[in-house]
C-alpha positions, 0 to 999 in steps of 0.5 A: 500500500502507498502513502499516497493513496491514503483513502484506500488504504483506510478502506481496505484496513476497514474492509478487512476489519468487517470481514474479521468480524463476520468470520469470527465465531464468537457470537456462535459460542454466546449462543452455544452457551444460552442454548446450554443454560436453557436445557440445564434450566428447562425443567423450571418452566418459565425460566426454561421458556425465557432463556429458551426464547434467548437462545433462539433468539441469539442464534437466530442473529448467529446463523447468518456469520458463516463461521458461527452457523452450525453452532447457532443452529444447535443453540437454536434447537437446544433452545426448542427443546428447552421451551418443549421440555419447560411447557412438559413440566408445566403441564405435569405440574398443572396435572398434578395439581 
């Protein structure tokens, strides 16, 4: 690069900087982890639904990086059973009742 053409430079260190950013799997493990936490805290059912409903919803954001896709559709089905096992508990709880 020249120092003469310092308005491309700074356009490319600027190019480089975002696709950096979208390969990086950083948001993939964010929602890897919530999907996680949802599964562990599922059987406590409206707890499992709302961290359930964050893990979908960070892995929804996540599954457009390509380098954070596959873990970002994990989290998002970890996140549905996490909802499905929350509303199995509820129902249990409400039958027992």
């Amino acid at each position: 690069m020249s120092t003469e053409n310092t308005v491309a430079d700074r356009l490319l260190t600027d190019a480089r900087k975002k696709t950096a950013k979208q390969e990086s799997a950083g948001l993939g493990k964010i929602a890897l982890t919530v999907g996680v936490i949802a599964l562990l805290v599922s059987p406590i059912s409206i707890l499992g639904w709302i961290v359930g409903a964050g893990a979908i919803g960070v892995g929804g954001a996540a599954v457009r990086r390509p380098a954070a896709a596959k873990m970002a559709k994990i989290a998002i089905a970890l996140g549905v059973v996490a909802i499905l096992v929350g509303v199995f508990f509820f129902t249990l709880n409400v039958a027992h009742r």
